[in-house]
C-alpha angles and dihedrals in degrees: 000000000000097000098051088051083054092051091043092052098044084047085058094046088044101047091051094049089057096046084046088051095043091057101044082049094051086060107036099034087206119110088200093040088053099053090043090057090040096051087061098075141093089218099048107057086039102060087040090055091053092039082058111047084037098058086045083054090053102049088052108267121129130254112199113224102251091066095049094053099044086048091047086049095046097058097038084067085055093065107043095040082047090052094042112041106001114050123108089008091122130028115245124194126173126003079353098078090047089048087055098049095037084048108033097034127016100034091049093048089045091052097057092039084058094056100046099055107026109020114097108262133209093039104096117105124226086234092059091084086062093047091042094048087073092068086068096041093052105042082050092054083043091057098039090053089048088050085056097059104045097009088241117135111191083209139040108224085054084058093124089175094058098028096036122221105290095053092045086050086055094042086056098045093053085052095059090039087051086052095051099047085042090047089047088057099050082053095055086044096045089053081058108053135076119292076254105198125330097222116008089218094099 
């Protein structure tokens, strides 16, 4: 069983990447131009993160739980920053309206769904938050460097050129704090749910 939720959440992650890419596509009619505009997102590497250890998962490997909950963590995030700062920000019209939903929705809640009921529990460590916040802080000095180089931010509030660099320093330093505090919960969660399976191979 936990191998064909795996399967059924990295079919969801990997069903939205390819909407998502068919659209940009559709636009920009440039497979290396596409991937250049699609790397630059949160989201994406996100949902192509999950797609990945949870087709690994799948096909019988084993995910340690530290991964799992710093990925479960990590597109949860997508979903509720999406929700809250994010949303209606940008018409979409076409795939692109499946890619959102499938990206910023269902994977996320499928995600979490997986780890609830099949990821091993009470082996997450009160230090993991700190270790999973550099996901965030790197992925921010990632986009910045990228904004450099062609002056596109894929958010707004990573837009050093309207915010200026201290704001965007302090934007960046609140997103790793949100993912501690968020991380610190999961942990407290995690201590208070089921062993869950021991391998997620069976």
């Amino acid at each position: 069983m936990p191998r064909a939720a795996a399967a059924a959440v990295a079919s969801i992650c990997w069903a939205g990447l390819g909407v998502q890419y068919a659209a940009t596509y559709a636009n920009v009619q440039d497979v290396g131009g596409t991937l250049w505009i699609l790397l630059r997102f949160f989201t994406v590497l996100t949902n192509l993160l999950v797609a990945l250890a949870m087709t690994a998962i799948a096909l019988g490997r084993r995910v340690p739980p530290f991964w799992q909950g710093a990925l479960t963590l990590a597109i949860l995030l997508v979903g509720i920053v999406y929700i809250t700062l994010l949303r209606g920000l940008v018409e979409l019209s076409g795939g692109a309206i499946l890619a959102d939903a499938l990206l910023h929705r269902v994977s996320p809640i499928a995600t979490a769904l997986y780890w609830l009921m099949f990821a091993p529990h009470r082996q997450l460590k009160w230090s993991n938050p700190l270790w999973w916040s550099l996901y965030p802080l790197a992925y921010f000095g990632y986009a910045l460097t990228r904004g450099g180089m062609d002056g596109r931010y894929p958010y707004p509030f990573m837009d050093v050129g309207k915010l200026g660099v201290g704001q965007t320093a302090l934007n960046a330093a609140a997103m790793a704090l949100c993912f501690i505090v968020a991380g610190v919960a999961l942990v407290w969660l995690d201590r208070r749910l089921p062993l869950g399976s021991a391998s997620a191979t069976d």
